[in-house]
C-alpha positions in Angstrom: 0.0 0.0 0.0 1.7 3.2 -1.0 1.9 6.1 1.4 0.4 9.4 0.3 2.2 12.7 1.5 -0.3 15.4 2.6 0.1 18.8 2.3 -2.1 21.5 3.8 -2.2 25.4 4.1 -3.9 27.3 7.4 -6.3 29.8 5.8 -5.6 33.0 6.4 -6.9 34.8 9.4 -8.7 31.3 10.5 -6.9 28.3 12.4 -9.2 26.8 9.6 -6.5 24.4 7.3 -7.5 23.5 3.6 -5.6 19.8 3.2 -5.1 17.1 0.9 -2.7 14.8 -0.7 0.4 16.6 -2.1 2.4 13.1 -3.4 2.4 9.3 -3.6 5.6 7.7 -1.9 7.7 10.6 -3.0 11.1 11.1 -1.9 11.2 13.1 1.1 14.0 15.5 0.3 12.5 16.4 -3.3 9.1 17.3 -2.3 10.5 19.4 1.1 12.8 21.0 -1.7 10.0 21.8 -4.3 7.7 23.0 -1.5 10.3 25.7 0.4 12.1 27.0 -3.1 9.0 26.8 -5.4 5.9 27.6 -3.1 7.6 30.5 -0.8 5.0 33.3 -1.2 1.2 33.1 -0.4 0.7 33.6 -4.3 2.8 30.9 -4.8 0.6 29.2 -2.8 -2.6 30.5 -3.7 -1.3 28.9 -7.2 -0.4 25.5 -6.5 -3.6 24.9 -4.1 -5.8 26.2 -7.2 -4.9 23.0 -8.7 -6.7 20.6 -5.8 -4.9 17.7 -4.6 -1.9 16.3 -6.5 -0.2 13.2 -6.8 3.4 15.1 -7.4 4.2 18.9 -6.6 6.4 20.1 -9.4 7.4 23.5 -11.1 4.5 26.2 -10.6 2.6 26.5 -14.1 3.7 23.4 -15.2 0.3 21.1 -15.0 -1.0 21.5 -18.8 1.6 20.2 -20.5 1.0 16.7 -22.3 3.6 14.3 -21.4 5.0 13.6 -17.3 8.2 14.9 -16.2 9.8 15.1 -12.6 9.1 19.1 -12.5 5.2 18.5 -13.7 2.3 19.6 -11.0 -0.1 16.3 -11.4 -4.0 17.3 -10.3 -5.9 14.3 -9.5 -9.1 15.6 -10.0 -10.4 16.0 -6.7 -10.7 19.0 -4.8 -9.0 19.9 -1.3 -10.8 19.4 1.9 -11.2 22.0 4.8 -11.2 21.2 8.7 -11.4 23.1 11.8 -8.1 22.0 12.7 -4.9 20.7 11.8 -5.7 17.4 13.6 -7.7 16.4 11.0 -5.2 16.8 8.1 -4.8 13.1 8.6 -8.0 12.0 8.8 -7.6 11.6 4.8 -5.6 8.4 4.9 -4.3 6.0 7.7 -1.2 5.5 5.7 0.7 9.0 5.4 4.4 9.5 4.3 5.6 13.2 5.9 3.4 15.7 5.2 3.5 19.4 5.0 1.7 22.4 6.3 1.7 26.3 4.9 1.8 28.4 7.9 0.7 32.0 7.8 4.1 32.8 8.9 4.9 31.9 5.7 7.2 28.9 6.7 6.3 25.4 5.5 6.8 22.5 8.3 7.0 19.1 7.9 4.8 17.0 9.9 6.4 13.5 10.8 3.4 11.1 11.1 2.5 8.6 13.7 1.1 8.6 17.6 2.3 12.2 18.2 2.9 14.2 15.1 5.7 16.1 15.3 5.7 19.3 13.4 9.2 21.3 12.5 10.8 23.8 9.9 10.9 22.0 6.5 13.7 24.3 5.6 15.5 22.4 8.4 14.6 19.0 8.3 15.7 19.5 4.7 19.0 19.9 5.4 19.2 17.1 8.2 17.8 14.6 6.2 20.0 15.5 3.0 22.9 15.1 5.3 22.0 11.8 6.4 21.1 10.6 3.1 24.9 11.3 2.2 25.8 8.8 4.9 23.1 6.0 3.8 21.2 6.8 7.4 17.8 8.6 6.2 15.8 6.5 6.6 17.1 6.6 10.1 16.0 10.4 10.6 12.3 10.2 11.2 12.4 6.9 13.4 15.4 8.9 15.5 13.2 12.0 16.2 10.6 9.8 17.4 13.0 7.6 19.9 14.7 11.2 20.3 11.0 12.9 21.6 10.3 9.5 23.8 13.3 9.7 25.5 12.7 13.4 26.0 9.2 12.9 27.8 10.0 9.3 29.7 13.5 11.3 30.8 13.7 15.0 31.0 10.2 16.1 31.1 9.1 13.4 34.2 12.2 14.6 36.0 10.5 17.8 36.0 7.2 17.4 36.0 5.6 16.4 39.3 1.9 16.0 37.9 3.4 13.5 35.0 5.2 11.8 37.6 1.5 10.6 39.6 0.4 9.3 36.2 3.1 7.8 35.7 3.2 6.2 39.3 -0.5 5.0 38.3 1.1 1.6 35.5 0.5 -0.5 38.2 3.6 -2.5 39.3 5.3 -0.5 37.0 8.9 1.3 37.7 9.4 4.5 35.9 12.8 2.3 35.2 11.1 -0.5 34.2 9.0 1.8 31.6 11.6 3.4 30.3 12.7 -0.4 29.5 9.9 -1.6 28.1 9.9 1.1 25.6 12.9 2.2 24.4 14.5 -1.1 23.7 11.4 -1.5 20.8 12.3 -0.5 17.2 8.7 1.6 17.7 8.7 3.6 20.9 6.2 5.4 20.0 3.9 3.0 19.2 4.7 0.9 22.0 4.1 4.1 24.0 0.6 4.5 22.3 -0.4 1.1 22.6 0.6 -0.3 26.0 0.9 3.0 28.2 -2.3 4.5 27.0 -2.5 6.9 30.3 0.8 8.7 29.9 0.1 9.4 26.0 -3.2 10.6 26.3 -1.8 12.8 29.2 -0.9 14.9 26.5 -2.0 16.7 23.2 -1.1 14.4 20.2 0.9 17.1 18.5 4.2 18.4 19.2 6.7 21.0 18.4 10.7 19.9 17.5 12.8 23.0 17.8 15.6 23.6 16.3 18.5 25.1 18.2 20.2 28.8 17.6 23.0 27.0 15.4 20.1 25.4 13.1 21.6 22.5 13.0 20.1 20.3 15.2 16.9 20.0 17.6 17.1 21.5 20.5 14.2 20.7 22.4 10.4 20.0 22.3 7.5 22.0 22.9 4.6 19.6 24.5 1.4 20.2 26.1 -1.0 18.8 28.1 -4.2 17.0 26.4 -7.1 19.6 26.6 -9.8 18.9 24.6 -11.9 21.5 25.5 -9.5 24.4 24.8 -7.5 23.3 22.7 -4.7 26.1 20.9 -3.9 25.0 17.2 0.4 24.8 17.0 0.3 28.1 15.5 -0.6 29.6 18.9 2.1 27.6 20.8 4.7 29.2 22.0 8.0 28.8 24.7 5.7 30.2 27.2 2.9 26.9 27.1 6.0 24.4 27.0 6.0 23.1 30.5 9.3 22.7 30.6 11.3 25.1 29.1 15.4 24.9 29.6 15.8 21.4 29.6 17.2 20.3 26.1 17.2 17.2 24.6 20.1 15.0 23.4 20.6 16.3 19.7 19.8 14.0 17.0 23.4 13.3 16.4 23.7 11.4 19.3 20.7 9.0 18.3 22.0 8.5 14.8 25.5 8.0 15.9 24.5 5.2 18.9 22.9 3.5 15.8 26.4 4.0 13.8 29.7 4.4 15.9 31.9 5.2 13.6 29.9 8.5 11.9 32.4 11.6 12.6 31.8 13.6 15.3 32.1 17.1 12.8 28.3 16.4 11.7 27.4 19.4 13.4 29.7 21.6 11.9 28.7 20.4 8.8 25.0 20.2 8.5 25.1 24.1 9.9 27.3 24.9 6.7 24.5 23.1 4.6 22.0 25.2 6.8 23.8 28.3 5.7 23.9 27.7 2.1 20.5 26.8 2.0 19.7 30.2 3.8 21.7 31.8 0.8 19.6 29.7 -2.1 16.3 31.1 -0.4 17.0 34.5 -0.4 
């Protein structure tokens, strides 16, 4: 079953989003290329969600033309659907690749799929993953963010959090040790999270925010907050000051792609902020 890559833009002046599918298994780093060179202006935008959904996001005005190419827009006939809220951008299929969101910031973010969605500058996850894919590892980006944003809330955030710790203490016969365990040695944290610790997932909102740190070239931290159903904020309205924890950083990515690979050099940060920098340059 092939995985379709959404993309969605928030409408402005609404936390209203207008979603829909944006690719069919396509390679990450192209379509996170197209989107933040091709598609940087809301006219750009206006233009490419004129089309309705598409199964490949290509060159602007390039959709009529009679024969496929790599740099061709490719409407599928349908139009794009609009929701309430960015939680229901993937309502559309139960099998999404990384998907992508127009902000009215005018910054596209990537949204990693799965139990939390985890929603970060495109621009940056660009570069990451492109320096990854030099080293054969990108396909170890996405699962590392996850593992990266487990550790981060079984770890750091119950350290500091004394409400999270009496959930927590509720997994009957359950040591915070032995949790940490039972999770993190799966492939699928996440999931295992989700499916087996049901309480401390749904203790908080299914989306979360990756941020990058001041160098740009790797995450810093997460942003996380507490399920509220009731009054819920779209991401857009999130900010340092709803974070419940706010100065404790997480281990960069580095250090989860690297336990996978000892010998990757340690310069990786030096040289995905070069990358950063020229990709800076290319947008301006």
């Amino acid at each position: 079953m092939s995985n379709k890559n959404l993309i969605a833009r928030r409408l402005p002046g609404t936390a209203q989003v207008q979603y829909g599918q944006g690719g069919s298994d396509e390679p990450f780093e192209r379509m996170c290329w197209n989107l933040i060179t091709l598609y940087k202006t809301p006219k750009d935008v206006d233009y490419l969600f004129s089309l309705g959904q598409v199964s490949h996001v290509g060159i602007p005005n390039q959709h009529n033309i009679k024969f496929e190419s790599n740099n061709q827009n490719r409407p599928i006939g349908k139009a794009h659907l609009i929701a309430a809220s960015e939680r229901s951008i993937f309502d559309l299929t139960k099998t999404a690749g990384p998907s992508f969101i127009y902000e009215n910031n005018g910054e596209w973010y990537c949204i990693i799929p799965g139990p939390f969605k985890i929603k970060i500058k495109a621009a940056f996850m660009h570069e990451l993953y492109a320096y990854w894919d030099t080293r054969l590892m990108a396909d170890d980006v996405f699962p590392s963010i996850n593992r990266m944003l487990i550790s981060y809330i079984l770890e750091q955030y119950y350290a500091s959090n004394t409400e999270f710790q009496k959930v927590v203490e509720k997994v009957k016969v359950k040591r915070i040790e032995d949790i940490r365990e039972d999770i993190l040695n799966d492939e699928n944290p996440e999931i295992v999270l989700y499916e087996k610790f049901p309480n401390i997932f749904n203790y908080f909102d299914d989306w979360v925010l990756a941020m990058p740190n001041e160098e740009g070239d790797d995450i810093s931290h997460f942003i996380l907050r507490k399920r509220d159903e009731e009054n819920r904020k779209e991401t857009y309205e999130w900010d340092e000051g709803y974070s419940d924890i706010l100065d404790i950083k997480s281990e960069g990515i580095s250090f989860y792609l690297q336990s996978r690979d000892p010998l990757i050099n340690l310069a990786i940060k030096a040289q995905c902020l070069a990358a950063q920098r020229k990709t800076e340059q290319r947008l301006r």
